[in-house]
C-alpha positions in Angstrom: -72.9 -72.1 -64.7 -71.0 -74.3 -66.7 -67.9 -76.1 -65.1 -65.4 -73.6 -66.6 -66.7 -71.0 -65.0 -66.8 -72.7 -61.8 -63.5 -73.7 -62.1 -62.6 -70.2 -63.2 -64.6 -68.5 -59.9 -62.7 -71.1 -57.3 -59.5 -69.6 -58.6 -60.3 -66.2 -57.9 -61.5 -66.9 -54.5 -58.7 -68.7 -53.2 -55.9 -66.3 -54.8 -58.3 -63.6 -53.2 -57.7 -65.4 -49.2 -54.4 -66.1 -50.0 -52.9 -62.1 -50.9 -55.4 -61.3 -48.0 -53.7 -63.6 -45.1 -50.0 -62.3 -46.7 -51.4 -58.7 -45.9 -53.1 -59.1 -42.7 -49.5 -61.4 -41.4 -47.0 -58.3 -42.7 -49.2 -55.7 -40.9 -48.9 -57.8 -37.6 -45.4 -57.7 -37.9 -44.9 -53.9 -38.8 -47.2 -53.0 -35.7 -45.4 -55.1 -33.1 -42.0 -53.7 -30.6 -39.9 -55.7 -29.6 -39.3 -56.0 -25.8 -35.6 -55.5 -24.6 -34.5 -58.2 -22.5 -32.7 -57.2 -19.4 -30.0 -59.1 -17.8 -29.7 -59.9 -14.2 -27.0 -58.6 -12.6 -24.3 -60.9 -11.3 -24.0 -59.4 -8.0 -26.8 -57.7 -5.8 -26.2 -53.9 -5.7 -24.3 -52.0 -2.3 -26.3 -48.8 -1.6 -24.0 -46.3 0.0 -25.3 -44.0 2.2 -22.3 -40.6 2.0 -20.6 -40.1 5.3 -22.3 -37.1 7.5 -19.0 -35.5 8.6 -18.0 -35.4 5.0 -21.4 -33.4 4.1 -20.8 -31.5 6.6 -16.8 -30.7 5.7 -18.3 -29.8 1.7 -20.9 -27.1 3.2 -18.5 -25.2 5.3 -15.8 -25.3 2.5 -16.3 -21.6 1.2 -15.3 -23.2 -2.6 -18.1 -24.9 -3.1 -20.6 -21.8 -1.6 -22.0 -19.9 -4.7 -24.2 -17.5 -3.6 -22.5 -14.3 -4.1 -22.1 -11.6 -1.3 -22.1 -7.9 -2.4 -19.0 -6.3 -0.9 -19.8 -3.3 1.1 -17.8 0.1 0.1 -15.9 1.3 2.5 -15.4 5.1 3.4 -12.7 6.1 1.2 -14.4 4.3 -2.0 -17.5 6.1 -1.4 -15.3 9.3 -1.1 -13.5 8.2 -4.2 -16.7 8.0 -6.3 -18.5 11.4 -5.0 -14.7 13.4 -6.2 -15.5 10.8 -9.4 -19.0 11.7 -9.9 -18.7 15.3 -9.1 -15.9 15.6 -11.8 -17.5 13.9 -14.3 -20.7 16.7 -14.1 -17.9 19.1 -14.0 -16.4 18.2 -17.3 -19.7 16.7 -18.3 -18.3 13.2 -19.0 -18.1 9.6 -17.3 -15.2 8.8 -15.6 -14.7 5.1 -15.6 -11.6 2.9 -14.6 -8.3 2.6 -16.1 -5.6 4.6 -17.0 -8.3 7.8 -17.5 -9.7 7.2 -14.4 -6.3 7.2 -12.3 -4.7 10.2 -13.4 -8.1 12.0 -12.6 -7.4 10.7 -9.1 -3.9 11.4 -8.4 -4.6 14.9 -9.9 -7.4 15.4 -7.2 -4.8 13.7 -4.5 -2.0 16.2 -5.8 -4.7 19.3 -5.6 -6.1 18.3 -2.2 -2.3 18.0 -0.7 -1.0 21.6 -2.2 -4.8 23.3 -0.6 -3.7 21.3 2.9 0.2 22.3 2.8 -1.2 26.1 1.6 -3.7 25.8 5.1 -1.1 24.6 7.2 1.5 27.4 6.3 3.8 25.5 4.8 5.9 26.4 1.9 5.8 24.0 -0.4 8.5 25.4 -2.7 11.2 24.6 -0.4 10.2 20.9 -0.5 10.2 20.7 -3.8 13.4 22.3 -3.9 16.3 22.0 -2.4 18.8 24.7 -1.4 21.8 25.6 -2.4 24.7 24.3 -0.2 27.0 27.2 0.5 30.3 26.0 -0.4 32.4 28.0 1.6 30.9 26.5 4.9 33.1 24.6 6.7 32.2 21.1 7.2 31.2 19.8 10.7 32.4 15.9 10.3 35.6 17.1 8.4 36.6 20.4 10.4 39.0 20.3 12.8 37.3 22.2 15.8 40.8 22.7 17.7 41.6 25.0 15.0 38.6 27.6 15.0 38.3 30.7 16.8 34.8 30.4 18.2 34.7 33.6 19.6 35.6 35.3 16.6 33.0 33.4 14.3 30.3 33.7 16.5 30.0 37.5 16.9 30.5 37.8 13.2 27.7 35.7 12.8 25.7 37.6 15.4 26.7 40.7 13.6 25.3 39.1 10.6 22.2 37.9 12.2 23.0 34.7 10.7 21.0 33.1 13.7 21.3 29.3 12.1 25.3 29.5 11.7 25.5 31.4 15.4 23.9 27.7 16.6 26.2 25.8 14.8 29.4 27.3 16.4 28.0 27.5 19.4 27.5 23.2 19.0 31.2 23.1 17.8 32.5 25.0 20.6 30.8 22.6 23.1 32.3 20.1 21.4 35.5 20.9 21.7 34.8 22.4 25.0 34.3 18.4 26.1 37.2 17.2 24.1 39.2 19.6 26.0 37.8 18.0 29.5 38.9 14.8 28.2 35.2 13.6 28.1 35.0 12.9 24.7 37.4 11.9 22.1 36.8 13.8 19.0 37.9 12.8 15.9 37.1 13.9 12.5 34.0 12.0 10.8 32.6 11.3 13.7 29.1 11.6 14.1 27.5 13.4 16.9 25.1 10.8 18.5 28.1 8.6 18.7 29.6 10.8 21.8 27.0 10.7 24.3 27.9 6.7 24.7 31.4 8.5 25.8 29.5 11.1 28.4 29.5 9.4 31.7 28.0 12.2 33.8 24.3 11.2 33.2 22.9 15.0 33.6 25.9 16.1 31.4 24.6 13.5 28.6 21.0 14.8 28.8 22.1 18.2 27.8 24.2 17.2 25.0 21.3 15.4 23.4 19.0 17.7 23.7 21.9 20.5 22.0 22.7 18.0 19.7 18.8 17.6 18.8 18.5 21.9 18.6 21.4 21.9 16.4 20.0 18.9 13.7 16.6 20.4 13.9 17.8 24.0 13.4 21.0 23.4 11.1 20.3 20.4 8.8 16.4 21.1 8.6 17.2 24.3 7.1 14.8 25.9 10.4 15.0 29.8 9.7 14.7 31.3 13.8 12.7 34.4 14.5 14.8 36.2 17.2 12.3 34.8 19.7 13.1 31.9 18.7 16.5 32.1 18.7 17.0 34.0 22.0 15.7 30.8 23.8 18.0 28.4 21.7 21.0 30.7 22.4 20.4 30.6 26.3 20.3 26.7 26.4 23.3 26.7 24.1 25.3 28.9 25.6 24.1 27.7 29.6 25.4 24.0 28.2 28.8 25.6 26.9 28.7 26.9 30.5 28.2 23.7 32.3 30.7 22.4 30.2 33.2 24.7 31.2 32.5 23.9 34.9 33.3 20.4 35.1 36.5 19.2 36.2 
């Protein structure tokens, strides 16, 4: 080998090491991670252990308790949703909630009250209407009962069979039978509880309520007497004008 060559070959070699330590030092340094340092801390850390009694205050507080309880129906929901179910078979629907849903019920409510008025016997007409006031009936907080001939009005009514108006003269007339005994002082507008706090006599006062009751129940609720019925009313009516008419 001539010294050229040589030369030449030595070249090669050492280029050769030199592109081969470059490589091998890169890869070292892609391969390697880098360790984070971590700082002390300044101060030593307080571990805090929570306060018992405030555990205990969190689980009995009912806002923090998630689990969810089922409410139970009650009677009239489960009555609701049978009359629900059983009208929605009927008219071969579902019923759900809302407006749909409500008038369905108050429909069923309106039914179920006319079929219990209809059982018990009473007319449901005459709640729903009211009946005409006769005009020409004198007015018992305006009239002037020193100026009616009781006698006169109550046989025609009798004659009439007008039992209702035969128990409201007979309550005038004791009326002014007491305002004639001086143990009342009747004045127009009046109203008739107001003159049993003017009844001394104790027994006396127990009668006139229980007239005064008679006449309200039978005059102003419009009650229509059998004569049965009105035989017994007359008898305590007339026996109070009676007592009335014995005091002195």
């Amino acid at each position: 080998m001539t010294g050229s060559k040589l030369h030449i070959t030595l070249v090669r070699g050492i280029l050769i090491m030199l592109f081969a330590c470059l490589y091998l030092s890169s890869a070292a340094q892609a391969d390697s991670i880098p360790i984070p340092q971590v700082e002390q801390a300044a101060e030593p850390v307080e571990f805090r252990v929570p306060d018992k009694t405030k555990i205990e205050e969190f689980q009995k507080d009912s806002r923090f308790n998630y689990e969810r309880v089922e409410k139970q129906a009650s009677w009239w929901d489960r009555l609701l949703g049978k009359i629900i179910y059983f009208f929605a078979r009927l008219f071969g629907e579902t019923i759900g909630s809302g407006i749909p849903s409500m008038v369905v019920i108050l429909v069923i409510i309106l039914a179920l009250s006319l079929i219990t008025l209809k059982l018990l016997g009473v007319d449901y007409k005459s709640i729903l209407s009211k009946k005409k006031v006769d005009t020409s009936e004198i007015d018992i907080y305006s009239e002037n009962v020193h100026d009616m001939d009781f006698d006169t009005l109550i046989a025609n009514a009798l004659k009439n069979r007008d039992y209702r108006l035969v128990i409201r003269f007979l309550y005038l007339k004791s009326l002014k039978s007491l305002s004639d005994k001086e143990i009342i002082e009747w004045k127009a507008n009046k109203t008739n509880y107001s003159y049993q706090y003017e009844i001394e006599n104790s027994a006396l006062r127990s009668k006139f309520l229980e007239a005064t009751l008679i006449f309200d129940y039978v005059w102003y609720g419009e009650f229509s007497l059998d004569e049965q019925q009105f035989s017994d009313v007359y008898s305590r009516m007339d026996s109070f004008n009676k007592t009335i008419a014995n005091e002195r």
